[in-house]
N, C-alpha and C positions, 0 to 999 in steps of 0.2 A: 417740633416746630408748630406752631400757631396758623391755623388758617385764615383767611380775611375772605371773606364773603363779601362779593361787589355788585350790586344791585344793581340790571343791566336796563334795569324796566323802570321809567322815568314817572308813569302812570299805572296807578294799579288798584284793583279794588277786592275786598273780602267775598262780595256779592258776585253771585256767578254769570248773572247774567249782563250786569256793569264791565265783571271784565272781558266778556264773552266781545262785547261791544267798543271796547277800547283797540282786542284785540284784531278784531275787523277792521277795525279806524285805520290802524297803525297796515296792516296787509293793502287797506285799497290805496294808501300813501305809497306804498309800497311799487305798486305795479299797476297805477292807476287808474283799476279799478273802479265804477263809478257806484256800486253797491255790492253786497254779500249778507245774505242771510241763513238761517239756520233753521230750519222747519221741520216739526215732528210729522209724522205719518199721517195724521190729518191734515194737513196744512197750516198747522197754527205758528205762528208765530215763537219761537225762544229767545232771539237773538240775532240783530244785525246793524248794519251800519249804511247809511246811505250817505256819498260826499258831497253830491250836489243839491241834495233833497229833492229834486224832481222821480223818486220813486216813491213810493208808499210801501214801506217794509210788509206791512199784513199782506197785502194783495199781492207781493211777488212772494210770500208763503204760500198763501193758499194755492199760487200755481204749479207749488215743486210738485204736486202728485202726479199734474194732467201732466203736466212738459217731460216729466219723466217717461209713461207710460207710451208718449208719443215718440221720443225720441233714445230711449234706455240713457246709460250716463251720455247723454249729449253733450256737443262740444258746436253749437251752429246755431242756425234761427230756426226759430218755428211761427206761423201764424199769431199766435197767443200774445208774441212781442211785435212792435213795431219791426220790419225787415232791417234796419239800420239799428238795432240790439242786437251786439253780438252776444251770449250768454254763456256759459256754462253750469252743469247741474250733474252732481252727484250723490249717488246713494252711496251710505254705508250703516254699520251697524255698532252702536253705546252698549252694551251691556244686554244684547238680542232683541234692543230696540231699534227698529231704522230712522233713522235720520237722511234730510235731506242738506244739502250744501249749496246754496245759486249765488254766482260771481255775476255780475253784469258787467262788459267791458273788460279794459285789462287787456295787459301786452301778453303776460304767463298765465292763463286761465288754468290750466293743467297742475301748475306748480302749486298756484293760488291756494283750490281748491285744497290740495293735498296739507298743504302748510294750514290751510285754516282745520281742515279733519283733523291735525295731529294737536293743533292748540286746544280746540273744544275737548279732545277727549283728556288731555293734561289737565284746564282748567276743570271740566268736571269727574274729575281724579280717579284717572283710569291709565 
């Protein structure tokens, strides 16, 4: 018997980082989320998506190092965000790289995050 392959994804891109960003779009539509981004160990920026544009994706990178250190995988506020940000922020680790993950908002911050770690390491094919 023949299979049919049914392409569940409406948007999609070759580029890793385009889809990295499509993929965040489609999560903070999800649980809405009102940002997520994706930040290597420096704080630089890889990848994210902001829905209302009132964040600046670089600058909630460069803050996954400090907001980590201060709060390990937080799940709350910290100073750094205005007190009406709720946030969350995890570490994990690419290929014995760490990476960071920040949700801003969002009803499943918990699930969010986890669903976006398991996309980024799919899309960058792991």
């Amino acid at each position: 018997m023949k299979r049919i392959y049914i392409e569940r994804r409406h948007r999609r891109s070759n580029n890793f980082i385009e889809a990295i960003q499509l993929y965040f779009q489609s999560l903070t539509q999800k649980d809405e989320s009102r940002a997520i981004v994706l930040a290597d160990v420096d704080g630089l920026l890889i990848g994210g998506f902001c829905r209302d544009g009132q964040f600046d994706l670089h600058e909630l990178a460069s803050m996954c190092p400090v907001l980590l250190k201060v709060g390990r995988n937080n799940f709350g506020n910290v100073s750094y965000l205005p007190s009406e940000i709720n946030f969350s922020i995890l570490l994990f680790s690419y290929r014995q790289e760490p990476l960071y993950l920040l949700a801003i908002g969002g009803s499943g911050k918990n699930e969010t995050l986890l669903c976006a770690m398991e996309g980024v390491c799919r899309i960058l094919g792991d």
